[in-house]
C-alpha positions in Angstrom: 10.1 16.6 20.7 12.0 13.8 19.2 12.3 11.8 22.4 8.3 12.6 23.3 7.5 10.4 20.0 10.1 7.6 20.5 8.4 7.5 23.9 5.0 7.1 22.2 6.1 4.4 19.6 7.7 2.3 22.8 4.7 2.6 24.5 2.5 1.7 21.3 4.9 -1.3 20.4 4.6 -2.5 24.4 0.5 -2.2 23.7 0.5 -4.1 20.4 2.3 -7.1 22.3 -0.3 -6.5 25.5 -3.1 -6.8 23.0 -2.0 -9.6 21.3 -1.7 -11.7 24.4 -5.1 -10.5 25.8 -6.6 -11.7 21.8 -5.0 -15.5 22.4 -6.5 -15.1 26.3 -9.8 -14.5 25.0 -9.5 -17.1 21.6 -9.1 -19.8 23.8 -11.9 -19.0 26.5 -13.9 -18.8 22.7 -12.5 -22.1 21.8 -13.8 -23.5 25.1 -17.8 -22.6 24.8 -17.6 -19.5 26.4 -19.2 -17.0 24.3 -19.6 -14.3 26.4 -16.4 -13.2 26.2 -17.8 -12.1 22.3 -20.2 -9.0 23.1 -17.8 -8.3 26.2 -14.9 -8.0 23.8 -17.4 -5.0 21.7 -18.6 -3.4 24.3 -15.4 -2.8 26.3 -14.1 -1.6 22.8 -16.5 1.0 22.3 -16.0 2.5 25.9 -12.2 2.2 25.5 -12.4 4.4 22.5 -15.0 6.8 23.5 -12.9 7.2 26.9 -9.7 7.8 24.6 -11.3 10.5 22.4 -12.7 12.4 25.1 -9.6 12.8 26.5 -7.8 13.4 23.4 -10.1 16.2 23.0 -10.0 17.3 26.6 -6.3 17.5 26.0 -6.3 19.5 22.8 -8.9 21.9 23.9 -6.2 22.8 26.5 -3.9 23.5 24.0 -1.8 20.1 24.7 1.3 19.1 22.8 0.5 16.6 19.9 2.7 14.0 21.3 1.1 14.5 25.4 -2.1 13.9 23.6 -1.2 10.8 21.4 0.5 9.1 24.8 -2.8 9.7 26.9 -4.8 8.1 24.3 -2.4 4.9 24.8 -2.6 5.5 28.4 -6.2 4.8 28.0 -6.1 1.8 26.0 -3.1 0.2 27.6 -5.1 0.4 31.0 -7.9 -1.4 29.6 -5.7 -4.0 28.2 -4.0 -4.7 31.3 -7.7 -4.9 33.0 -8.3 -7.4 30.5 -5.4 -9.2 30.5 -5.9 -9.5 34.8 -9.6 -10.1 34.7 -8.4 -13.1 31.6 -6.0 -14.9 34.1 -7.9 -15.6 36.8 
């Protein structure tokens, strides 16, 4: 169980520095007159999160461990970052 949780805070660390780059991506397509990133940047916040808690609860209702559900809620928001963080590059 110990090792399922150090997973988790790796994998949270490793989405905290995914985030952070994808917040300077979007800050400086801001800073350049592009506002659209603005209600973009809400909207895909509000799906990522309703996406994450339906699955947490999808996960508990099956009678999931407490650190399977915890990682699949970072699985969900870590793919969105990295969707982000492509979609940002180009």
């Amino acid at each position: 169980m110990f090792e399922d949780w150090m997973k988790f805070a790796f994998s949270a660390a490793v989405l905290g520095f995914e985030a952070q780059q994808v917040a300077a991506m979007r800050i400086m397509r801001m800073a350049t007159g592009d506002h659209s990133e603005n209600q973009r940047m809400v909207s895909e916040k509000l799906e990522a999160f309703i996406d994450a808690g339906q699955g947490a609860a999808l996960a508990a209702a099956k009678g999931h461990a407490m650190p399977a559900i915890a990682s699949g809620v970072l699985r969900t928001y870590r793919k969105r970052v990295r969707q982000n963080a492509r979609r940002l590059r180009r």
